[in-house]
TORMI-634365 format. One record per residue (C-alpha): residue number from 1; x, y, z. Coordinates in steps of 0.25 Angstrom, whole numbers. Each point is the difference from the previous one (the first is absolute). Layout:
@num=NUM u=X v=Y w=Z .
...
//
This chain:
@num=1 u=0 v=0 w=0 .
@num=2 u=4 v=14 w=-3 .
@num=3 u=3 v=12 w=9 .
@num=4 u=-14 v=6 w=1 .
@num=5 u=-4 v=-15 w=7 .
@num=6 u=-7 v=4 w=14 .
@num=7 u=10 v=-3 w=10 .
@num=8 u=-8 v=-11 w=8 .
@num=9 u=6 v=-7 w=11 .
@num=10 u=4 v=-14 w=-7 .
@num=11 u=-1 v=-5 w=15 .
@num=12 u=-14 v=3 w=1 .
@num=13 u=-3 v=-4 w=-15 .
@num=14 u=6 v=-15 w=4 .
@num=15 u=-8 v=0 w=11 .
@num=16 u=-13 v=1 w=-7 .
@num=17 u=4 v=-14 w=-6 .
@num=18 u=6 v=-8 w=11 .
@num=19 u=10 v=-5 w=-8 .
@num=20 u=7 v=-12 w=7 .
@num=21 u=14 v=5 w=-2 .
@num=22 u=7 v=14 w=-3 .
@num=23 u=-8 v=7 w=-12 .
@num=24 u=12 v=-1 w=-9 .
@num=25 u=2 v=-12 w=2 .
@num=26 u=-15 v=-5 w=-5 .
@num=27 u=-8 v=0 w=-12 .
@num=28 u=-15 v=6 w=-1 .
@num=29 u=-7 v=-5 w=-10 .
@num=30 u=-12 v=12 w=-3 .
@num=31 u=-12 v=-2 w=-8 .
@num=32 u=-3 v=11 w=-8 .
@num=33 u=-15 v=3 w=-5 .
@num=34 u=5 v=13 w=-6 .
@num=35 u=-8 v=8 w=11 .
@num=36 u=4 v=11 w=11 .
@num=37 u=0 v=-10 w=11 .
@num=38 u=9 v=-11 w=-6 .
@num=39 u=10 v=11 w=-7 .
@num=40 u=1 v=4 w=16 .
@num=41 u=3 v=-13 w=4 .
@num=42 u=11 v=-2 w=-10 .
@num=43 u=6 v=14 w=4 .
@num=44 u=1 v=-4 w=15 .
@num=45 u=6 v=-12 w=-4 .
@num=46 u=10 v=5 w=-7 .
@num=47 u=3 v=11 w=11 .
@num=48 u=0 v=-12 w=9 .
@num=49 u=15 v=-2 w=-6 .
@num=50 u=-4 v=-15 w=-4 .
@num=51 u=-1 v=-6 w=-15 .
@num=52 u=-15 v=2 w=-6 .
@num=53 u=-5 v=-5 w=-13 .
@num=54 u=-13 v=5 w=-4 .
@num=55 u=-10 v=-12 w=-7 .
@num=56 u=-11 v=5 w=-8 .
@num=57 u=-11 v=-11 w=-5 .
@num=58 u=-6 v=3 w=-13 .
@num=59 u=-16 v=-5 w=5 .
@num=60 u=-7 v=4 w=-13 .
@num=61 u=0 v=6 w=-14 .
@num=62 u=12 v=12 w=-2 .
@num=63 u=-8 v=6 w=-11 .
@num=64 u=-13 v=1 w=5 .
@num=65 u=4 v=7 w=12 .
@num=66 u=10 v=10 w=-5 .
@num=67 u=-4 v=13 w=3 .
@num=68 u=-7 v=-3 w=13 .
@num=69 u=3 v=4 w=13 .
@num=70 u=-3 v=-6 w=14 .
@num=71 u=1 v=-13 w=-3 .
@num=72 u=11 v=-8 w=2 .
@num=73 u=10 v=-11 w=-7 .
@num=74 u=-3 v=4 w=-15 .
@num=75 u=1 v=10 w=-10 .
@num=76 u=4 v=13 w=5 .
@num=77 u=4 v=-7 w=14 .
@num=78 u=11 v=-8 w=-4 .
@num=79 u=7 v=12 w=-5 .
@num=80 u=-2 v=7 w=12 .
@num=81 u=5 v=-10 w=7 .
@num=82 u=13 v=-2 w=-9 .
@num=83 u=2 v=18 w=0 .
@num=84 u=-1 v=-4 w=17 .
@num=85 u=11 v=-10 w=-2 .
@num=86 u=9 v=8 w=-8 .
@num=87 u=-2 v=11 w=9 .
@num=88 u=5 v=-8 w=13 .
@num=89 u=10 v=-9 w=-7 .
@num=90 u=-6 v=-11 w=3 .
@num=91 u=-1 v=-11 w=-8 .
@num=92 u=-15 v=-4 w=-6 .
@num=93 u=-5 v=-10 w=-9 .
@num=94 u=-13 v=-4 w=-6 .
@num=95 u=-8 v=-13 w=-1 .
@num=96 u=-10 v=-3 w=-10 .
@num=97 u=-12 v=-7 w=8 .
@num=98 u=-13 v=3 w=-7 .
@num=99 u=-3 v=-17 w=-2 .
@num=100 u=3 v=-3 w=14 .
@num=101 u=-9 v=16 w=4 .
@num=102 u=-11 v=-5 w=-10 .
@num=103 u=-3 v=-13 w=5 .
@num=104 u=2 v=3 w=15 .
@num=105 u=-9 v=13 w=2 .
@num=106 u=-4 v=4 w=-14 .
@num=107 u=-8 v=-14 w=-2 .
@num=108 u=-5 v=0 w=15 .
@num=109 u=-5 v=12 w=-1 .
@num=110 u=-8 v=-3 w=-12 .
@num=111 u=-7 v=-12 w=6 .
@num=112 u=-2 v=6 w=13 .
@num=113 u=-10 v=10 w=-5 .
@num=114 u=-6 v=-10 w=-10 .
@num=115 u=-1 v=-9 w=13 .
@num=116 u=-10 v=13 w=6 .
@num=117 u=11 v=1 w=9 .
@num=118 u=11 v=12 w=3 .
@num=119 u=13 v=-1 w=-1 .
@num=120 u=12 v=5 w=3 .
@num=121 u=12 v=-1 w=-10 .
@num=122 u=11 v=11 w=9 .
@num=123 u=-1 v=-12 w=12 .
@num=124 u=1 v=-11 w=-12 .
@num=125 u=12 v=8 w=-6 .
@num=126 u=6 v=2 w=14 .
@num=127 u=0 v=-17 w=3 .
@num=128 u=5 v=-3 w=-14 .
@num=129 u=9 v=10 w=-8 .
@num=130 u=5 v=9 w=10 .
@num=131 u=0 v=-9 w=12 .
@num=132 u=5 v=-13 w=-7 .
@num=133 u=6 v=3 w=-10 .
@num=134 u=8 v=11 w=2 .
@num=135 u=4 v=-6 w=14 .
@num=136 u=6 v=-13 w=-8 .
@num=137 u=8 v=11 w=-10 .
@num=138 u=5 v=8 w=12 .
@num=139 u=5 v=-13 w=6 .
@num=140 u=6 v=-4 w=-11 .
@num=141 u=6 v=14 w=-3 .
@num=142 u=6 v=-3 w=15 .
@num=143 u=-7 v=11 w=8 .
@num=144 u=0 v=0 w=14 .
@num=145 u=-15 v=7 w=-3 .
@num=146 u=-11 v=3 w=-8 .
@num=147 u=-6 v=14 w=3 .
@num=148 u=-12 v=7 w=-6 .
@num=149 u=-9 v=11 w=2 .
@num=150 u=-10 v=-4 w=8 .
@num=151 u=-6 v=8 w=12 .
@num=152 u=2 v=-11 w=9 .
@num=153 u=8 v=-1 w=11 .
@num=154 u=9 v=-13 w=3 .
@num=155 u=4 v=0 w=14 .
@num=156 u=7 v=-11 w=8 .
@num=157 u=-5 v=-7 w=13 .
@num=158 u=4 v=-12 w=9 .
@num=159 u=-10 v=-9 w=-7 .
@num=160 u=6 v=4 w=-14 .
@num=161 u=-2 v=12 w=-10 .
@num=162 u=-12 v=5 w=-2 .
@num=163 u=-10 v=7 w=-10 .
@num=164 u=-6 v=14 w=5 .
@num=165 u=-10 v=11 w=-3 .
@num=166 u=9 v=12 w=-8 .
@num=167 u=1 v=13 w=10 .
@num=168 u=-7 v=8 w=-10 .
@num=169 u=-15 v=-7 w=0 .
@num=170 u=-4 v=7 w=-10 .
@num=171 u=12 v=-8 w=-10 .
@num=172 u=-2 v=-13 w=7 .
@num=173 u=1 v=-11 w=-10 .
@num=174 u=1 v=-12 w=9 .
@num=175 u=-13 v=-4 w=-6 .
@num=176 u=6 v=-4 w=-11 .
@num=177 u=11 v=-8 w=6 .
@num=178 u=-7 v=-9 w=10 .
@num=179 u=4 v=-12 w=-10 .
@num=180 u=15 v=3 w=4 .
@num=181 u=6 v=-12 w=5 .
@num=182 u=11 v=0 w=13 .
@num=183 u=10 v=-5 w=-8 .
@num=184 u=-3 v=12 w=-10 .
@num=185 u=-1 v=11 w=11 .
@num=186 u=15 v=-7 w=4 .
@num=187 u=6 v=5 w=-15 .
@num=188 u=-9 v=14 w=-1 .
@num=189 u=2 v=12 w=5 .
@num=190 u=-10 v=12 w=-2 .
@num=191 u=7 v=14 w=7 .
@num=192 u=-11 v=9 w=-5 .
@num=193 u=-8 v=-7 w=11 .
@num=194 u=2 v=11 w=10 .
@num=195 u=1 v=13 w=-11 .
@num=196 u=-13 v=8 w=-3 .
@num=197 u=-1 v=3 w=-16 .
@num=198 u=4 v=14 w=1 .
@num=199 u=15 v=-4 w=6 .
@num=200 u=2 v=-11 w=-10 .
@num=201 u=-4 v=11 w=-11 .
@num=202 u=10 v=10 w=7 .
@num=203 u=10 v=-12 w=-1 .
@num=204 u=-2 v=-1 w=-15 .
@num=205 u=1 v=14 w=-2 .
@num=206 u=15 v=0 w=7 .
@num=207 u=5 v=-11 w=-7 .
@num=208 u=-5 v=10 w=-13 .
@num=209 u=-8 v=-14 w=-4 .
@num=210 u=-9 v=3 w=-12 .
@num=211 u=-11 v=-7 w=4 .
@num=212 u=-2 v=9 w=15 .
@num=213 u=-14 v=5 w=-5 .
@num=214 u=-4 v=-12 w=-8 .
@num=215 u=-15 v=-2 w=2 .
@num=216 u=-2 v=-13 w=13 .
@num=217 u=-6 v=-11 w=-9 .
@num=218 u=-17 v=0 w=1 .
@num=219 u=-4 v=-10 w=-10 .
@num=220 u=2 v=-15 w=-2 .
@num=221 u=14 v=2 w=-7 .
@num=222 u=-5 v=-10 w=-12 .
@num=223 u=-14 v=8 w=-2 .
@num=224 u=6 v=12 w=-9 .
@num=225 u=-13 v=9 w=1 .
@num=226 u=-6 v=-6 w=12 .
@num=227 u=-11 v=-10 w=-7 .
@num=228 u=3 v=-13 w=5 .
@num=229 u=-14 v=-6 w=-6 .
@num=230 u=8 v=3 w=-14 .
@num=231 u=12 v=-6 w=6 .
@num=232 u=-10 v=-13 w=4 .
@num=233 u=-8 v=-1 w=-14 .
@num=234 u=12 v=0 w=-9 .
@num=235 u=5 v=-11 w=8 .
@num=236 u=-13 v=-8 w=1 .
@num=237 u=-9 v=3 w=-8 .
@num=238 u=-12 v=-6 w=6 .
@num=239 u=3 v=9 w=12 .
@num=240 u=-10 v=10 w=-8 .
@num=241 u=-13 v=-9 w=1 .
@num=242 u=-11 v=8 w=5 .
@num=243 u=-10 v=-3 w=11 .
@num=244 u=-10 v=5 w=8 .
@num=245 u=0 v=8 w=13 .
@num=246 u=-7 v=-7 w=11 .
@num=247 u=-7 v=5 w=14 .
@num=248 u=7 v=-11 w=9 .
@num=249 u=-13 v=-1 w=9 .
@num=250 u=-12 v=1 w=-9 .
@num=251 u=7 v=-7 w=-12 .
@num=252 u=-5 v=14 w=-10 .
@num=253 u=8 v=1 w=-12 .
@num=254 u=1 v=16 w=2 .
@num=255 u=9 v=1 w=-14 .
@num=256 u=10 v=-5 w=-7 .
@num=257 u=15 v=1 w=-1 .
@num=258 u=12 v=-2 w=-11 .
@num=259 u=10 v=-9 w=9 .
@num=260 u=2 v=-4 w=14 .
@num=261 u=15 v=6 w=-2 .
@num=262 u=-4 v=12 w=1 .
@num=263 u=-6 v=-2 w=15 .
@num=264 u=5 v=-1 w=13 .
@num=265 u=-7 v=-5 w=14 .
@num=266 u=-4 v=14 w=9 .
@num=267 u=-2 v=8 w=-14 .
@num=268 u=-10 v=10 w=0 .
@num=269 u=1 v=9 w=-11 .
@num=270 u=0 v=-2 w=-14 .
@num=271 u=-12 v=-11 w=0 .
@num=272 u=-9 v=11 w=-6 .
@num=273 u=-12 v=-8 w=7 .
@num=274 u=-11 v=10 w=4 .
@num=275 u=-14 v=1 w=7 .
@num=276 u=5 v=-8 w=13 .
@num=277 u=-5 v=4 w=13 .
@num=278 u=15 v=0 w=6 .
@num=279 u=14 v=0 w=-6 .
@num=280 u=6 v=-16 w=-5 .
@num=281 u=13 v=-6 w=-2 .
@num=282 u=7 v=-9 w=-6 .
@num=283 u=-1 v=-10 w=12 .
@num=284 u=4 v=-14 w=-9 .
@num=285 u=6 v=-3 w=-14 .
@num=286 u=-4 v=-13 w=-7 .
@num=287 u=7 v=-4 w=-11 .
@num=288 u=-6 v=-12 w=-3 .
@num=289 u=-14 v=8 w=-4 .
@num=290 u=7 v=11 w=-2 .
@num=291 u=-8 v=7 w=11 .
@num=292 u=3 v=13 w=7 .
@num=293 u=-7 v=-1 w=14 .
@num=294 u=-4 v=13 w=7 .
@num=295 u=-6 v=3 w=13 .
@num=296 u=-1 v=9 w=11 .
@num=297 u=13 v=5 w=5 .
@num=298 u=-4 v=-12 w=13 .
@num=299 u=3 v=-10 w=-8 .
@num=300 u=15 v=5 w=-3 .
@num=301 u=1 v=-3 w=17 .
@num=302 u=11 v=-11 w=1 .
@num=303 u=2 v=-10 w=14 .
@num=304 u=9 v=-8 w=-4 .
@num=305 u=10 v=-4 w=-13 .
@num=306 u=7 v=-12 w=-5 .
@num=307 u=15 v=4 w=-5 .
@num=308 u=7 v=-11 w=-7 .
@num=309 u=17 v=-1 w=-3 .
@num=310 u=3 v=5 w=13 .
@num=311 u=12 v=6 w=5 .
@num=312 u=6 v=2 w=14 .
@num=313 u=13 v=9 w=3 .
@num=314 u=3 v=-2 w=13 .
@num=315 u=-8 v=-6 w=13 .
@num=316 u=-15 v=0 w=-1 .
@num=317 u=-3 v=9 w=14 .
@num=318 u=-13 v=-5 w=6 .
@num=319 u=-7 v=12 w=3 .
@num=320 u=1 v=15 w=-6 .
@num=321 u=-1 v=-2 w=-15 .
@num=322 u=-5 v=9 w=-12 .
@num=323 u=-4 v=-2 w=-14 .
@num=324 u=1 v=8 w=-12 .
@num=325 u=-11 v=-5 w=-12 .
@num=326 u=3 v=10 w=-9 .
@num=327 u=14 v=10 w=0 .
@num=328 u=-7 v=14 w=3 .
@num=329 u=-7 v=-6 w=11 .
@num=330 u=2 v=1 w=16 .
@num=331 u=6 v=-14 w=6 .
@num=332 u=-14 v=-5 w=8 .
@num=333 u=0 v=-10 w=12 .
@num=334 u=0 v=-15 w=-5 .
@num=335 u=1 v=-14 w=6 .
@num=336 u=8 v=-10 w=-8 .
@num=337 u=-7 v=-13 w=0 .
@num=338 u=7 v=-11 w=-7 .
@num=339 u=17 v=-1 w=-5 .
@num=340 u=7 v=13 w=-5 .
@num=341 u=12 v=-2 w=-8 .
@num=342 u=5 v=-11 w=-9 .
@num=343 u=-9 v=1 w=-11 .
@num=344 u=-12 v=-4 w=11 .
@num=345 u=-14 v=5 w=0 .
@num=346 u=-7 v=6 w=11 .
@num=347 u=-11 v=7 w=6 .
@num=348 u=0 v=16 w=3 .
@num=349 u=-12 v=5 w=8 .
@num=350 u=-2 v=17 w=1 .
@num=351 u=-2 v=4 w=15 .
@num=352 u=-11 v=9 w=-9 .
@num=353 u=-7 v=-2 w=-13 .
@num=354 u=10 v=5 w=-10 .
@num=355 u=-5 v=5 w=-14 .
@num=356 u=4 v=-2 w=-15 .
@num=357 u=9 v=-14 w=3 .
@num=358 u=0 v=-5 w=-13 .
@num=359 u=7 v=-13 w=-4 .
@num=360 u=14 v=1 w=-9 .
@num=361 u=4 v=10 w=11 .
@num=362 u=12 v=0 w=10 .
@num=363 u=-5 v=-3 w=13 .
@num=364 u=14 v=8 w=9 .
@num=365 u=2 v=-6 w=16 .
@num=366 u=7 v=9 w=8 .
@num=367 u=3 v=2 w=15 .
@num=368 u=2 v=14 w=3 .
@num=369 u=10 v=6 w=-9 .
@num=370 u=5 v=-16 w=-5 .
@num=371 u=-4 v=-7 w=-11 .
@num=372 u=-4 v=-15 w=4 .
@num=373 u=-3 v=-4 w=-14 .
@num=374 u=-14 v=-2 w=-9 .
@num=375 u=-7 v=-7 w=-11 .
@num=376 u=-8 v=1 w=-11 .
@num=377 u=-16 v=2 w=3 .
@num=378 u=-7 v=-12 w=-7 .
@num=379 u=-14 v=4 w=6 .
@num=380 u=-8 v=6 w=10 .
@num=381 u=-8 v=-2 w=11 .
@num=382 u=-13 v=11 w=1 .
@num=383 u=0 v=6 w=14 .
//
């Protein structure tokens, strides 16, 4: 790096990655999406004083998304990434994975929504791609770690390493990393965890990294405008039958719609159904009839869920724990009944009726500020 560097404390750089042994005596391995947050990561490493190679995974088509901004791992992103790279001399090389990316999350999403159920492909992506494959590159590359730019916070205990709620609850993405295995959280490190976004933009703008006041990602990062229901139909077709809108409790067909895709459980607007004495949502998709189910919002009231290819990080406290059905929500009280962890299913029961659980969601256990793992919901239980 060049004079106009910030002079950071490499000390205190070294320390946000627990590195086993002196910092220029180790290897980071940095995955670089071509965003703010993983361009700052790659800076501290490098200020850090140990080696750092930057990976970027190609996930989908170059062309189509050239010229976009906010996304990540394509088009316009790769050369930010590679501009970062050249910027903190470090070194950085990219990996064409668009087959393995299209079959892992790209084809899961589609079926998903066929299946009336709602996905969601950034946890997919983390548990495939990034968390898998990149972690097998970064060993192979002989990195002591693998660190990103999640706003999560890996913090040791006597019981082992543990996952944790980001400082900033408003960047929290431990949602989407409730799949990550203790042997994973072993290899990762995540030093954003304890930043709020503004210091990790001033960061950027120190290291004079051109992507400072590049626009956070909002969009599913393979949806180029937004509309996944396009997304869906080019890759199956038959995700366009149309179907009939159905009152849940009286069985009226109330009007008629042109997919099951373009629906999600707890939607209300956009069913253009009038002349109802109270408001209706989308309380149940079936994909075999090609049925959307609406109701009073009631019937969105949720005791209890069934989550499938469980995950446990760390001990299963008895008492204490949280849940998170959707990522914008607040953790609510739960009781676990059943096995947590090893791909097991189980039972969670809300201390309250919880509203809009719909299947195909991540289903996040937490105990305080720690992660204790999740699952997938596979169905619901009415209150």
């Amino acid at each position: 790096m060049d004079s106009t560097a910030p002079a950071l404390n490499a000390v205190n750089a070294a320390e946000l990655f627990d590195l086993p042994r002196p910092a220029s005596e180790c290897r980071i391995v940095v995955a670089m999406s071509g965003g703010v947050d993983s361009s700052v990561v790659a800076a501290l490493a490098a200020q850090s004083g140990a080696e750092v190679i930057g990976i970027t995974l190609q996930l989908y088509d170059y062309g189509a998304a050239t010229g976009r901004k906010g996304a990540c791992c394509a088009g316009d992103d790769i050369r930010d990434a590679r501009q970062v790279a050249d910027r903190l001399g470090i070194a950085h090389y990219v990996f064409d994975h668009e087959s393995a990316f299209r079959e892992d999350v790209v084809e899961t999403f589609a079926d998903e929504y066929l299946a009336g159920r709602t996905p969601i492909p950034c946890i997919r992506c983390n548990m495939g791609p990034k968390f898998t494959d990149l972690l097998r590159m970064a060993r192979e590359l002989g990195a002591d770690c693998l660190a990103t730019g999640h706003y999560v916070r890996r913090i040791g205990s006597g019981a082992g390493v543990e996952l944790h709620r980001a400082l900033d609850p408003a960047r929290d993405q431990s949602y989407f990393l409730f799949a990550t295995t203790s042997e994973q959280l072993d290899f990762l490190r995540f030093p954003l965890g304890g930043m709020p976004k503004q210091e990790v933009r001033r960061i950027a703008e120190e290291f004079g990294l051109v992507v400072a006041a590049k626009p956070d990602s909002q969009d599913i990062c393979f949806v180029p405008d937004g509309d996944y229901a396009k997304i869906v139909k080019k890759m199956r077709p038959e995700a366009g039958r149309a179907g009939k809108i159905v009152h849940a409790e009286t069985g009226e067909v109330l009007g008629d719609h042109p997919g099951i895709i373009h629906y999600t459980v707890g939607q209300r607007r956009g069913l253009e159904i009038g002349g109802l004495a109270e408001p209706v949502y989308v309380v149940e998709l079936d994909a075999q009839s090609a049925e959307v189910r609406v109701g009073p919002k009631r019937m969105l009231a949720i005791g209890a869920a069934r989550i499938v290819e469980t995950n446990r990080i760390g001990p299963m406290p008895e008492s204490g724990l949280t849940a998170k059905v959707r990522s914008l929500s607040k953790p609510v009280p739960v009781t676990v009944e059943g096995q947590l962890g090893n791909g097991a299913e189980c039972t969670i029961r809300f201390a309250h009726p919880e509203f809009g659980v719909a299947p195909g969601q991540a289903a996040v256990i937490y105990c305080g500020e720690r992660v204790v793992g999740g699952g997938w919901i596979e169905d619901t239980v009415p209150a």
